[in-house]
Each structure stands twice: as structure tokens, then as C-alpha cells.
N, C-alpha and C positions, 0 to 999 in steps of 0.2 A: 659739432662732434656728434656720433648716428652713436644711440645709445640701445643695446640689443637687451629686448627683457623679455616676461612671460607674462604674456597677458590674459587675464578671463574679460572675454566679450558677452560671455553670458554664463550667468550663476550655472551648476551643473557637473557633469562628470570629470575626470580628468583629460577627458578626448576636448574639453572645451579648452584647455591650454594650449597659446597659441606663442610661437619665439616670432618677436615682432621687433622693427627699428621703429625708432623715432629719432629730432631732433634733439639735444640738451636745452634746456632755458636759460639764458642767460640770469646769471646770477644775483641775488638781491644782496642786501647790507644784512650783515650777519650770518650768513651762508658761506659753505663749503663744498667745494664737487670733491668728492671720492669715487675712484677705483675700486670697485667691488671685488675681493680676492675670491671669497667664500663666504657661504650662506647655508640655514639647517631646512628640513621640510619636517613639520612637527605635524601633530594631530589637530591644534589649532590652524594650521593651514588648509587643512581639508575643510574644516566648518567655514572659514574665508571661504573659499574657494564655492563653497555650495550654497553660501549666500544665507547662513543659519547662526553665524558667529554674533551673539547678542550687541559684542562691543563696534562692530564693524557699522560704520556709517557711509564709504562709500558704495556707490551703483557700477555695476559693469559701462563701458571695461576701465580695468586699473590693474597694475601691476603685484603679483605675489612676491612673498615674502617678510616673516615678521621679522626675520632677523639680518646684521650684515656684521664682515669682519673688510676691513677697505684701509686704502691709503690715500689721504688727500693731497689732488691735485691742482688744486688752486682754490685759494679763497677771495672770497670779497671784502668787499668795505666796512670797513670797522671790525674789523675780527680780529683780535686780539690774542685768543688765547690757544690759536693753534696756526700751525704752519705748513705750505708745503713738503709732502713729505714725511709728517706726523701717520701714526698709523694709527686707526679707531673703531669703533664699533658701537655700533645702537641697535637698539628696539624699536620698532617702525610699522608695527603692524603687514602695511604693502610697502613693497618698493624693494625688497632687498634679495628677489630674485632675477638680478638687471647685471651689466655692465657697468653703470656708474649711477651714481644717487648724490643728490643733492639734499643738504640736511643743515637745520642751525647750529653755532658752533657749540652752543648749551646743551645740545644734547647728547652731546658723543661721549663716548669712555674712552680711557686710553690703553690700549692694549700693548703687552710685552710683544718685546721682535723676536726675543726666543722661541715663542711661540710662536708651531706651524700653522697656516690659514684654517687647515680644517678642524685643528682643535680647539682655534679661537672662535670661530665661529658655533661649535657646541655651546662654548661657555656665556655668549652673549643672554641667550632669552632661556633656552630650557635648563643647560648648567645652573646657570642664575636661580631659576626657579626649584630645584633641587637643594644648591647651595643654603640659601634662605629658609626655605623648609625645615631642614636640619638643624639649624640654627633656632628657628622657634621652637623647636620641640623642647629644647633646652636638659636633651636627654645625659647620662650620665653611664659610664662604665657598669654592664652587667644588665641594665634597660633590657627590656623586650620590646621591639617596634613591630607594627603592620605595614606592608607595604603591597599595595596594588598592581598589580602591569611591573611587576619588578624584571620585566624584561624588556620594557620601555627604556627612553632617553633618560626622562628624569628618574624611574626607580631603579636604572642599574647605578646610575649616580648615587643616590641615595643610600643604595646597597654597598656601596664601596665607603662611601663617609662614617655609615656604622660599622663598619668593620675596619674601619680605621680606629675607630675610636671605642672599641671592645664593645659593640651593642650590640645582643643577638637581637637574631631578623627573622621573621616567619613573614613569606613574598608570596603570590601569586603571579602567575602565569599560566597557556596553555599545554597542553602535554609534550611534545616538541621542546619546549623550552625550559623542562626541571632541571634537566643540567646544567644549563647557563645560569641559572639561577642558584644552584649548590655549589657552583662554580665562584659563587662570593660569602662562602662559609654562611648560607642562609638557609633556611628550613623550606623548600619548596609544598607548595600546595596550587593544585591543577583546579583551574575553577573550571573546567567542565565534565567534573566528574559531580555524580546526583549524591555525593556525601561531601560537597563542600563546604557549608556551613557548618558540618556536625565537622570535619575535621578543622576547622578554624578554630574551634571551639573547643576541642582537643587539644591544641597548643598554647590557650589560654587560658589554666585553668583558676591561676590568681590576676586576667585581667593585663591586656598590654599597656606601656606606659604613654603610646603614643600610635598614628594611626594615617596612614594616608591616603585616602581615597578618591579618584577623579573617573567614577566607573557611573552608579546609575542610584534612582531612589533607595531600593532593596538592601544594596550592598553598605549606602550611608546610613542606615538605622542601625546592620547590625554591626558593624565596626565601631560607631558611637556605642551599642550595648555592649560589646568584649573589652572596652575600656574601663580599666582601674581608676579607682579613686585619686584623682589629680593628673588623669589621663589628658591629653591631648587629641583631635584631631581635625585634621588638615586636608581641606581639597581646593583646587582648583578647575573645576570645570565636568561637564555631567556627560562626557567622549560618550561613552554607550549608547545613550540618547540619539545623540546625531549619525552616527556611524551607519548605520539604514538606510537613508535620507538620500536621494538621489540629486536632487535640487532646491530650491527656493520656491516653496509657493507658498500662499498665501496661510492653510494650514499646518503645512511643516514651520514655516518661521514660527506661527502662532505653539504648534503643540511643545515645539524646543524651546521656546520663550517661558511657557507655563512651566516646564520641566526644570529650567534654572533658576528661574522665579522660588518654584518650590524647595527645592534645593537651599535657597538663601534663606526662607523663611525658614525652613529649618534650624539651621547655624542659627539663627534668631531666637527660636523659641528656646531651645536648648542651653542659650546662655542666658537669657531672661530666669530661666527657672533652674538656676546650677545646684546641680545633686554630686559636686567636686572634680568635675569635669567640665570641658571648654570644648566648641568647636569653632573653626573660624575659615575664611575665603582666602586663597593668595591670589594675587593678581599684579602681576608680574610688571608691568604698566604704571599700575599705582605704585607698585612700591619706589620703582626709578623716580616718580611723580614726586611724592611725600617727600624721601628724603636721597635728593640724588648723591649727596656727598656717602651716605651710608652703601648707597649702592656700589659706588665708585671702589668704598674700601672692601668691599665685601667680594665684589669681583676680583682684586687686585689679591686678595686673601684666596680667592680661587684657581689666580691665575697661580700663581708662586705652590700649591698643590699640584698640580700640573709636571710645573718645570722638578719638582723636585721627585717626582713620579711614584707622589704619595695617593696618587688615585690616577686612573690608565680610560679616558674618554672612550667608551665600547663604538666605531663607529661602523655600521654594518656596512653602506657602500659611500662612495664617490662618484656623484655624476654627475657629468656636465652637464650647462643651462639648459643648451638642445634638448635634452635626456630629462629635465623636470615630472612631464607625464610621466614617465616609468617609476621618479621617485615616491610620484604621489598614489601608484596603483599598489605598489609593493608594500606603502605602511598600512592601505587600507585593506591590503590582505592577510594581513596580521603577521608577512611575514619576517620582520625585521624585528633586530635585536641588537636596540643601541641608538645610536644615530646616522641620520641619511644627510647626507653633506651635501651644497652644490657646487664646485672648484671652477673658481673661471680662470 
């Protein structure tokens, strides 16, 4: 069976993405082929893609994609706990901007049929990571949160869960985008105006209860400083950093290495020496890792939000695999608000 994906041949821009066949492998014990429905393009794709992603261990070429929503069409030997025809979803790092994907049966989730492809696919890796987020914060009716890129995948998600759950929201985004953003009953503030910090600082004047940031060094100092007493915050990933970065050499890996390095040590010293506040890493990976059964429920507690259209998945376009490059130019040009889908 010719399995059609998107391959990078060499770390690099999105013009290096290439829709390519190949054969399928035939199957090992404990594996499953799935039919790939849909699949997201996140901002952790791009750092994949440029060969800058801390966690990434494989060499060009290899197939994009961290996320898939699929239905499995045949399994192998000894597998047990799923059947043709079962429909699923994983976290994958590569591989889940293909036609079909081969995966063990331990690692899948089971996703609702009510649920359309493309919204199951939001919910696999950055839903997920939203979802979870919110849930650490451990926030409470009347809360004031921070949220970054609140016109991102995961902070309009985020933006909807506190406003589900009575929490006012003071969000960043660029100018373009404060209405999308006041569009989820939240306080918009435009980071590229030269009074950003001073107006952060204006909407916290007793201190927010909680804090998410996956932006750059600067921005995680002072979001930990507008933090109240029992404050929380939350990042995964240092996007500004990389966002620059054209490709893979030898001191881009190294300076974005040092930059997440530093980043961590942060979150480190911060809780070593608590002054009633905490900051900490998600990583979306480990969390399915630690405790998959947690995951499991926690997606399925996301999916049932969904159907019941207690929160409405913002997703900016639909494009087919062919169409990949375009999805990967449009999030790096800041222009998207929400999520970018791939529908096969």
C-alpha cells in the first residue's frame, strides 16, 4: 500500500516540504495501520521542521507531524485491545502528516465518532495541552489569569475554559487580533505597542492568580513578577526564540538549546527559593508518558466539552496534505487565529 506524506529532506524553510510516496512496512506484533483522517500544524512543528526542536532526535528526511486523528485498518499480532475499525488518536512527534501511520496499540486514545476529524484532531496534542494547563492552574470563579498568544491554538482554548468557568482573562495578542481576543469576554493587551509591560501592569494591580507563558526570557520574568501570592505559572516552550531561525546549524541548535536550557533553570531556581509562588514546564509528551490512563480521561472530559458545545474549537483554515507548505507559512506569519488542520 503507497503511503503519501510530507517529508523534510533537509532541516530548513517550508519550501523544504516535499508530498512524497512510499511503501507501508509490513506490520510488527503489537502494531496497528491507521487511516489518517486529520492532523494539526502547531508552532512546535515549525521548530521540527527547522531542525531546532530540543526534543527531536530524528535526521532528515522523516515525516511531519505531531499530531493524528485515524481509523484503524488493520492490526497485527497480539493486539488485543483494539480493532479494525476502532477510531484513534496519538501524539507522535513525526509521522502524522501522512496517509496512513503505523503505531503500537498502547499508544493510542480513543476518540468519540461524534466528533468531526477536524476537531478531533485540535483536541489530540495542543487541545490536550490547553486542557491540562487549566486544570493545573487549579483556578477558581472570579480568578484573574494571564494568557499569552491568546490568539493561538492553545490560548483561545484557554480563553474559552476560563470563560466557561467565570475567570476573568487579561490575553495578549497583536493589534489585528484584540477583537478576537475580546471576542472571549477577555481584556486584550497588544504586545507590540512600547507600553506593554506598563499596561500588564495596569490590570494587575493585586497580582494575577495564574500565568501562561510560552513567549521568550523577558516576558517569563515579568509574568512570574505580576504573580500574586500562590500564583501559578505555566509554560511550555520558548516559540520567540526560534521563530527567527531559518534552519539548523550548528549555532542556531546551540543558541535555542541555551535559551530552553535557561528557561528551565529558571522554573528551577524559582521553586528552589518560593516566595508563595510556583512555576513549572508542560510537556505534553510526558504527561501522556507519566500517566496515560490520566490522559486518557482528561481528553475524553475534553472531548464531551466539545460535543456538548461548551467550548467551539477556533480553527482558522483546512488544508489539504498537498497544501502543508502554505499551512506552515501562514502560522509563521503570524497570521492565524486558532487552529490550522490538515483533512485528508
Amino acid at each position: 500500500m503507497e503511503n503519501k506524506k510530507a517529508i523534510v529532506r533537509n532541516f530548513g524553510s517550508a519550501e523544504e516540504i516535499k508530498i512524497e510516496s512510499s511503501v507501508l512496512p509490513k506490520l510488527q506484533p503489537n502494531e496497528v495501520l491507521i487511516k489518517i483522517e486529520a492532523s494539526t500544524v502547531s508552532a512546535t512543528d515549525i521548530l521540527i521542521r527547522k531542525g531546532i526542536y530540543p526534543l527531536l532526535k530524528e535526521k532528515p528526511p522523516f515525516t511531519l507531524g505531531y499530531d493524528f486523528v485515524g481509523r484503524i485498518l488493520e492490526v497485527g499480532n497480539h493486539v488485543n485491545k483494539w480493532k479494525i475499525g476502532d477510531r484513534v488518536a496519538d501524539v507522535c512527534m513525526t509521522g502524522g502528516n501522512a496517509d496512513y501511520i503505523i503505531r503500537k496499540e498502547n499508544s493510542l486514545l480513543k476518540v468519540d465518532e461524534a466528533i468531526a476529524s477536524e476537531e478531533a484532531a485540535c483536541l489530540v496534542m495542543t487541545g490536550m495541552t490547553a486542557y491540562q494547563i487549566f486544570k493545573a492552574f487549579n483556578l477558581k470563579s472570579g480568578d484573574l489569569t494571564l494568557i499569552h498568544g491568546g490568539a493561538g491554538a492553545i490560548g483561545s482554548t484557554l480563553l474559552q475554559l476560563c470563560k466557561l468557568n467565570g475567570i476573568k482573562t487579561v490575553a495578549t495578542a497583536s493589534t489585528k487580533k484584540m477583537d478576537f481576543i475580546q471576542s472571549f469576554n477577555a481584556e486584550a493587551i497588544d504586545y507590540t505597542s512600547c507600553k506593554y509591560f506598563e499596561s500588564l501592569s495596569d490590570k494587575s494591580k493585586d497580582g494575577f492568580d495564574a500565568a501562561f507563558d510560552f513567549t521568550n526570557q523577558k516576558s517569563f520574568n515579568y509574568s512570574f513578577k505580576l504573580l500574586k501570592k500562590g500564583g501559578k505559572l505555566i509554560t511550555s516552550a520558548v516559540y520567540s526564540s526560534g521563530k527567527n531561525i531559518q534552519k539548523k546549524t550548528f549555532l542556531n541548535f546551540l543558541g535555542f538549546g541555551l535559551d530552553f536550557g535557561l528557561m528551565m533553570m529558571k522554573l528551577a531556581w524559582w521553586n528552589a527559593f518560593p516566595n508563595g509562588k510556583s512555576a513549572s514546564f508542560y510537556g505534553v509528551l510526558d504527561s501522556k508518558k507519566n500517566s496515560f490512563i490520566q490522559y486518557q480521561a482528561d481528553f475524553d472530559e475534553l472531548q464531551q466539552l466539545v460535543l456538548e458545545v461548551k467550548i467551539k474549537l477556533v480553527i482558522h483554515h483546512v488544508y489539504p496534505l498537498k497544501n502543508l507548505a502554505d499551512a506552515h507559512k501562514s502560522l509563521e506569519n503570524g497570521k492565524v487565529k486558532g487552529f490550522q488542520v490538515i483533512k485528508n
